[in-house]
C-alpha atoms as an extended CHARMM CRD file, in Angstrom:
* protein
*
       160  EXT
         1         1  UNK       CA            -27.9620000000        1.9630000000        8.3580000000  PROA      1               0.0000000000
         2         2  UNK       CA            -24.3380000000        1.4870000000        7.3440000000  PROA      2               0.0000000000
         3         3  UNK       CA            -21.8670000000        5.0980000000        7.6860000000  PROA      3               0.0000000000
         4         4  UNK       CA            -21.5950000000        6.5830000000        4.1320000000  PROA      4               0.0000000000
         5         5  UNK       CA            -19.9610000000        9.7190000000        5.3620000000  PROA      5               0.0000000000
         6         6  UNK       CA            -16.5410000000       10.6650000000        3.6840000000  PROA      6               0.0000000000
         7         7  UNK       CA            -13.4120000000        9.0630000000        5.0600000000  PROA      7               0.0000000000
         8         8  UNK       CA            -11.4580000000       11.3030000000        6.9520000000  PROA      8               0.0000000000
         9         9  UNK       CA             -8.3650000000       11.0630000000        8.9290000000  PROA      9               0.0000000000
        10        10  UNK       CA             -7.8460000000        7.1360000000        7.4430000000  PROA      10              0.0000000000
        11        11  UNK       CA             -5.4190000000        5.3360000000        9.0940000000  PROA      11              0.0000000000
        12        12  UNK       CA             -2.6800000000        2.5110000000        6.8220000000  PROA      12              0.0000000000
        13        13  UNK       CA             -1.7410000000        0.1180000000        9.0530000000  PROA      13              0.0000000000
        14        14  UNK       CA              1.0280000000       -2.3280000000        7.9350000000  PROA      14              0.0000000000
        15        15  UNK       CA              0.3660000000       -5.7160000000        8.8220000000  PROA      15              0.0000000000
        16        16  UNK       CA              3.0030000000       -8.4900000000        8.5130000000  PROA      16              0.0000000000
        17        17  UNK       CA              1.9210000000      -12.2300000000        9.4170000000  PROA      17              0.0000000000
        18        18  UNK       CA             -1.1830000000      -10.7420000000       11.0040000000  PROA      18              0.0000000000
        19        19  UNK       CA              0.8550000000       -8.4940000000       13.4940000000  PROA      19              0.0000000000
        20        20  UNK       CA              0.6380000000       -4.1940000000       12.7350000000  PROA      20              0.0000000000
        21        21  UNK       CA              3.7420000000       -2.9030000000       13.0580000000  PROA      21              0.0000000000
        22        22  UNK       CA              3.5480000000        0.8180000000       11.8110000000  PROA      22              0.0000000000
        23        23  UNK       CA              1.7080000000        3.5490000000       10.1270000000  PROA      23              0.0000000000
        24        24  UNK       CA              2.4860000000        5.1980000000        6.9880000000  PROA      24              0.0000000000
        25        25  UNK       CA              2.3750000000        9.0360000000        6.5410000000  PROA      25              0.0000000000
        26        26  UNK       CA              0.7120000000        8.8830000000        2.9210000000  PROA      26              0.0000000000
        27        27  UNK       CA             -0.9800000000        5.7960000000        0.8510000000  PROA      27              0.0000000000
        28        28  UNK       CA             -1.5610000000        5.7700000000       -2.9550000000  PROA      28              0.0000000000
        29        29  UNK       CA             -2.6320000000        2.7040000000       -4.4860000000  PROA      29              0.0000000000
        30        30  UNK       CA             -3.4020000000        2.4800000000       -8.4660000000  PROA      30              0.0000000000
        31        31  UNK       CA             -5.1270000000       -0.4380000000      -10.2310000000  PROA      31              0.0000000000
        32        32  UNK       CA             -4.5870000000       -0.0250000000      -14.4120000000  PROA      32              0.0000000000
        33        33  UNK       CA             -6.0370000000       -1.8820000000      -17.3720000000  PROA      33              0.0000000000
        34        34  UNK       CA             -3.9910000000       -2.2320000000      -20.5770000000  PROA      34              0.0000000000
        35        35  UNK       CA             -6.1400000000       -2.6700000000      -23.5480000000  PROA      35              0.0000000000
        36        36  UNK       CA             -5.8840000000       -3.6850000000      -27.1080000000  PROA      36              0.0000000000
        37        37  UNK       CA             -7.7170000000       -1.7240000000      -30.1190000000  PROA      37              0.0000000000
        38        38  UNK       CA             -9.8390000000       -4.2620000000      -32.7480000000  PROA      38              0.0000000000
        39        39  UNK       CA            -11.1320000000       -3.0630000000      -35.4690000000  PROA      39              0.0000000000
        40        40  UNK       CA            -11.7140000000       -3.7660000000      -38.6840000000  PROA      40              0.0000000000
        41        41  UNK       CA             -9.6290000000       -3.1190000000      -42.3600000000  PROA      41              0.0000000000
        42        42  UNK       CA            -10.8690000000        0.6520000000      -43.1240000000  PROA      42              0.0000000000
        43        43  UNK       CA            -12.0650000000        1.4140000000      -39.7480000000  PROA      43              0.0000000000
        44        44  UNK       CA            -11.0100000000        4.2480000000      -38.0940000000  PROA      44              0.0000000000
        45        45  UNK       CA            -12.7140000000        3.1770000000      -34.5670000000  PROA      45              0.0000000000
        46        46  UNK       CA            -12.1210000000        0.3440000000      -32.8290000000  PROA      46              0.0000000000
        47        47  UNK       CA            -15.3160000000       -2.7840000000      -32.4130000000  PROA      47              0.0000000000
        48        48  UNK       CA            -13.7280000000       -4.0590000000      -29.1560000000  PROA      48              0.0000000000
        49        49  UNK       CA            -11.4810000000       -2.7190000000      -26.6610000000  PROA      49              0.0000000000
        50        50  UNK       CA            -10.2640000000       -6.3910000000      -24.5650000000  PROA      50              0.0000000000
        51        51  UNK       CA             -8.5470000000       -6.0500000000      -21.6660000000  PROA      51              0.0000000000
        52        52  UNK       CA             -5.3410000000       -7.5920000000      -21.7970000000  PROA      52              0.0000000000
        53        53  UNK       CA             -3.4440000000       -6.6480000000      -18.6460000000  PROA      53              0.0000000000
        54        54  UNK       CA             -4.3140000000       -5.8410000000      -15.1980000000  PROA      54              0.0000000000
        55        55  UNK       CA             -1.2560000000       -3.7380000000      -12.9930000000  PROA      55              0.0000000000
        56        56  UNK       CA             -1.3650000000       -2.8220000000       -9.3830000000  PROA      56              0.0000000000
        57        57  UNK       CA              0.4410000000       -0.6440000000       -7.5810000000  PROA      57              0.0000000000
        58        58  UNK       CA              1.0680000000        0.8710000000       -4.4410000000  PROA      58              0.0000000000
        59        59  UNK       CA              3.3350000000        3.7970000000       -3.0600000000  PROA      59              0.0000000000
        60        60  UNK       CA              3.5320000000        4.8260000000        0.4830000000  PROA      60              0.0000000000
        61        61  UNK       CA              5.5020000000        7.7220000000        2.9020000000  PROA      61              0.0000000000
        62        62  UNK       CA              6.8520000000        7.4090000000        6.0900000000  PROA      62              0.0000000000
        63        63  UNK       CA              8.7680000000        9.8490000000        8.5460000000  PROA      63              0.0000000000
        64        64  UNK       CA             12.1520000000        9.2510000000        8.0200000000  PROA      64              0.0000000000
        65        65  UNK       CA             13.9440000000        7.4480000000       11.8280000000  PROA      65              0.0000000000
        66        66  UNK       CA             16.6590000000        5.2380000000        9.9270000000  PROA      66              0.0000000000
        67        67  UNK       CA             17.1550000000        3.9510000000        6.4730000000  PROA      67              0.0000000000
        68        68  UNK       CA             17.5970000000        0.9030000000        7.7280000000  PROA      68              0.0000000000
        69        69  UNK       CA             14.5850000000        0.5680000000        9.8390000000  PROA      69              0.0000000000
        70        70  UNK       CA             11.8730000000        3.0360000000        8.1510000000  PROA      70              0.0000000000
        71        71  UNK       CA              9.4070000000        1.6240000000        5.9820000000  PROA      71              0.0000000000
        72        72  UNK       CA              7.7840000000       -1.5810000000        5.8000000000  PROA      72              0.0000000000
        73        73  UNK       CA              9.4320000000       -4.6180000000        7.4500000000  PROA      73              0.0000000000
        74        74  UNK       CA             10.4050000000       -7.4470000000        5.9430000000  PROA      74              0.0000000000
        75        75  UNK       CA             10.1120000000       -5.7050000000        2.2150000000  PROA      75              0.0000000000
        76        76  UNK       CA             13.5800000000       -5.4710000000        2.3170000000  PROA      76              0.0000000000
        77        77  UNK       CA             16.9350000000       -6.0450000000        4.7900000000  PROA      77              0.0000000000
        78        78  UNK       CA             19.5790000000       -3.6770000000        4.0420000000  PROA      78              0.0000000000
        79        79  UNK       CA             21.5120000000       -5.5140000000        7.0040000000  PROA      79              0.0000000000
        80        80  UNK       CA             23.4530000000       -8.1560000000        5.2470000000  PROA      80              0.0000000000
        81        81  UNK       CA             26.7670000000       -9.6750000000        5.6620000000  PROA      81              0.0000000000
        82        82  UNK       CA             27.7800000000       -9.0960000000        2.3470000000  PROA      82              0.0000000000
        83        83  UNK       CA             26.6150000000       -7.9910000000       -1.2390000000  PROA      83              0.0000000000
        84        84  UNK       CA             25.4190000000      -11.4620000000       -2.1000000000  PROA      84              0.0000000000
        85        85  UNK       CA             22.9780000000      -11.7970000000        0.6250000000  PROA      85              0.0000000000
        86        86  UNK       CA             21.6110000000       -8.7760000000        0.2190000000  PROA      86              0.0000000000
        87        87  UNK       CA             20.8550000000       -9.6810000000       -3.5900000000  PROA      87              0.0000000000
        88        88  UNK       CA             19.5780000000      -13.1410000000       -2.2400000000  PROA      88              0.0000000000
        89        89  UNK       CA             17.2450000000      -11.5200000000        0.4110000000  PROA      89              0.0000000000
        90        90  UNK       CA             15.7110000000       -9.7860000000       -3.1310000000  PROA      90              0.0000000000
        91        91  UNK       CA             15.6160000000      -12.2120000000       -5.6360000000  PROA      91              0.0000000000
        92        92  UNK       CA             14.3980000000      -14.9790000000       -2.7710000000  PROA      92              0.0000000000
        93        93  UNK       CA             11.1750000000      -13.0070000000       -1.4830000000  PROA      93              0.0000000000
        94        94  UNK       CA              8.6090000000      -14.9860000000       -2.1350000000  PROA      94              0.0000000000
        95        95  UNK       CA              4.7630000000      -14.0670000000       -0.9400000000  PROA      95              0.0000000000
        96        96  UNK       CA              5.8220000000      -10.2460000000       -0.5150000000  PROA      96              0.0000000000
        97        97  UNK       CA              4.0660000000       -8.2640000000        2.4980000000  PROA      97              0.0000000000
        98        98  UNK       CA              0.4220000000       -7.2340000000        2.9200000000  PROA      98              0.0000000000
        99        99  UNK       CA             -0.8380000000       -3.8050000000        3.8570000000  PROA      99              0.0000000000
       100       100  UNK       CA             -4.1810000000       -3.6790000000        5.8040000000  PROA      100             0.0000000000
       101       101  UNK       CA             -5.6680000000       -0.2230000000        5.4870000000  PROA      101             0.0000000000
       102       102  UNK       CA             -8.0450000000        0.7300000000        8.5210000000  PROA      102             0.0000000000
       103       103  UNK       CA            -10.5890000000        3.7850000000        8.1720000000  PROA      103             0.0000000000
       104       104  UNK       CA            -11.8060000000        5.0360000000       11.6290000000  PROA      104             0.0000000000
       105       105  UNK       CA            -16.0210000000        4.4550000000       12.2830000000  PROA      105             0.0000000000
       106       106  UNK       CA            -18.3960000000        5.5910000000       14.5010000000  PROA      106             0.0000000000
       107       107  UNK       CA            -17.1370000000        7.8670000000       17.3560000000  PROA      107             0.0000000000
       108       108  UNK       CA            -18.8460000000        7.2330000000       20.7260000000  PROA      108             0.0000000000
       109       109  UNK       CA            -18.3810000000        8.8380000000       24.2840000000  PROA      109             0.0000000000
       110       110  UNK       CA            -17.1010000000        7.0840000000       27.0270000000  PROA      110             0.0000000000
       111       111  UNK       CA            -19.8340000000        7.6070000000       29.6970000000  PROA      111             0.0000000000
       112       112  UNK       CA            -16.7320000000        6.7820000000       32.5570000000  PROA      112             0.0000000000
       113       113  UNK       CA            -14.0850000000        9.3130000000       30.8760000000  PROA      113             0.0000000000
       114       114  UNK       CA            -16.5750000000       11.1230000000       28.7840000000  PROA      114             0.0000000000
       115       115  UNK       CA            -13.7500000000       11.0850000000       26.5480000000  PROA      115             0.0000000000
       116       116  UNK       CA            -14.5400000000       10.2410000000       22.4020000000  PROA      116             0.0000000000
       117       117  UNK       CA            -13.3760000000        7.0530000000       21.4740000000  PROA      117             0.0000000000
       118       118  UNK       CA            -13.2250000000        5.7520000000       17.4310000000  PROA      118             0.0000000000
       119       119  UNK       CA            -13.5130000000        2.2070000000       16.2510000000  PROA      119             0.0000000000
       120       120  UNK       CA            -10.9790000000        1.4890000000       13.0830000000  PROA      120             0.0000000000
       121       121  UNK       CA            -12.5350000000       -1.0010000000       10.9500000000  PROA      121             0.0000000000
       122       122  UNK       CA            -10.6490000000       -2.5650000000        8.0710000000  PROA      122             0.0000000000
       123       123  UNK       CA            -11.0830000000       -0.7690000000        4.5200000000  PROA      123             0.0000000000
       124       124  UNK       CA             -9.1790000000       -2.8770000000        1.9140000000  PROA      124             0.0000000000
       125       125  UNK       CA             -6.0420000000       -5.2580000000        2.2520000000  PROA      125             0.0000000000
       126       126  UNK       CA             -3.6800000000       -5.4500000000       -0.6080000000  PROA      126             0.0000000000
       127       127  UNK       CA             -2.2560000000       -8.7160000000       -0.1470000000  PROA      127             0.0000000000
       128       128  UNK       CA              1.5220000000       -9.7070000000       -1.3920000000  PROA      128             0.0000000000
       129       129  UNK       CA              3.3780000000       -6.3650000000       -2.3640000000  PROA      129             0.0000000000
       130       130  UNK       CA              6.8540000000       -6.2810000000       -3.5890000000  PROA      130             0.0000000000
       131       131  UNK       CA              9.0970000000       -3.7050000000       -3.5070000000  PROA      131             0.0000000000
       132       132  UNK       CA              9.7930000000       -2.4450000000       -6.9990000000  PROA      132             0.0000000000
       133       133  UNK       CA             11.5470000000        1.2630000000       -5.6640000000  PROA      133             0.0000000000
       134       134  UNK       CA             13.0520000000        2.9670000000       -2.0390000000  PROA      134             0.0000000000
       135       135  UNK       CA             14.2040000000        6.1620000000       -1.5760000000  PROA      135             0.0000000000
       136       136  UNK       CA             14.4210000000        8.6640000000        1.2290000000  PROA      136             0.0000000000
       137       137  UNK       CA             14.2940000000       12.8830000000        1.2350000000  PROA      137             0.0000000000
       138       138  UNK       CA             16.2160000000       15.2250000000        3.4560000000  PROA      138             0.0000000000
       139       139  UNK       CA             15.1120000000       18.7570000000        2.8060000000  PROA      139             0.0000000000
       140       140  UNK       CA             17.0060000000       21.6140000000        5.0450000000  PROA      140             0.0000000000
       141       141  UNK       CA             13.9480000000       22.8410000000        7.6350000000  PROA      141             0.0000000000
       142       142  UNK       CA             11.7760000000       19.9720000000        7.1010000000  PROA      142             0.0000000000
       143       143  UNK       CA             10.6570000000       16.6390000000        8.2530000000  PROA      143             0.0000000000
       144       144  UNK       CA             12.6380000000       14.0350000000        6.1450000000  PROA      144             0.0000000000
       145       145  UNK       CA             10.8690000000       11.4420000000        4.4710000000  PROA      145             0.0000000000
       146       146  UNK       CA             10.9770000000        7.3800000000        3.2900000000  PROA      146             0.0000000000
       147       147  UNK       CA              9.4280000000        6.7230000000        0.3970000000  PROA      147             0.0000000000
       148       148  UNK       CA              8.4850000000        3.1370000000       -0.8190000000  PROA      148             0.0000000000
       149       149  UNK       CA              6.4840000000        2.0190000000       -3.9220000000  PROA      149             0.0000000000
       150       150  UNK       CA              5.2760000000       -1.5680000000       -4.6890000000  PROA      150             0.0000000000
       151       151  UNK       CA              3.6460000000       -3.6750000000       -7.4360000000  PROA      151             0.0000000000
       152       152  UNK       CA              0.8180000000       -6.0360000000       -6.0000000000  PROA      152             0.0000000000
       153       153  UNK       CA             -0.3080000000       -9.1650000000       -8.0370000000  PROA      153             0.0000000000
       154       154  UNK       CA             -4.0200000000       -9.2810000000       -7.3820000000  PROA      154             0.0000000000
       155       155  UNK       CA             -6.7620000000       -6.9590000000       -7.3190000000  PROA      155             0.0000000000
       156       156  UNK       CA             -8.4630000000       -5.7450000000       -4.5190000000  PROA      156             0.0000000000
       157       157  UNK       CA            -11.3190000000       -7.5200000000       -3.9420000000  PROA      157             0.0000000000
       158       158  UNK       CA            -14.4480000000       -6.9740000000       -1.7430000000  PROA      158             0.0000000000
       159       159  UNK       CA            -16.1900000000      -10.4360000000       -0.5890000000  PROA      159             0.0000000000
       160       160  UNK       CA            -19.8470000000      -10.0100000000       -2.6000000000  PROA      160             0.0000000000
């Protein structure tokens, strides 16, 4: 019998190449459909409703360390030797980075350590994200934060 249980305590991974390399704090990812309206002259409701666009998104949080270093690698290099690199190291990305998100399955004890151990399995991967916005917060008494947000070109998809 598979585990239906609600996720808890999920765990985003970032993956680059095939390597993790960090965790993110939070994870919101948003698929939209645009639509068009048909309908015909003297109708107030529409007779189709086509899709016409598909959008993906994703935004995610991290514990601020450095500006230069927090985040996800490779989405960006803020280390350049000059202006024009840096707007090279943009305008050249090509494939974008993937985010594998893990969710945490069955817990079993240990019979040596009778300690609880949790298996992450993978959840979804959204494959070639670009980086459309960064930004960071510093708040007086609290933990600052990085803040990335990225548009994805195709859907998540589960293998039937």
């Amino acid at each position: 019998m598979s585990d239906q249980r609600t996720m808890t305590a999920p765990l985003a991974v970032i993956k680059v190449n095939g390597i993790a390399v960090g965790k993110m704090k939070d994870l919101r990812i948003s698929e939209t459909f645009r639509r068009g309206r048909i309908a015909g002259i003297g109708e107030l409701t529409p007779s189709e409703l086509p899709a016409l666009e598909w959008n993906g998104t994703l935004t995610c949080d991290f514990y601020e360390i450095d500006f230069t270093k927090t985040g996800i690698p490779d989405s960006i290099k803020r280390i350049a030797p000059s202006l024009k690199d840096f707007v090279n190291n943009v305008l050249l990305q090509e494939n974008g980075v993937d985010v594998v998100i893990f969710k945490r399955s069955k817990k079993s004890v240990d019979s040596s350590t009778g300690l609880i151990k949790t298996t992450l399995v993978p959840y979804a991967t959204v494959r070639g994200c670009f980086l459309n916005r960064e930004g960071m917060n510093i708040s007086e008494g609290q933990v600052s934060g990085h803040n990335q947000e990225f548009s994805y070109m195709d859907p998540i998809m589960y293998s039937a």
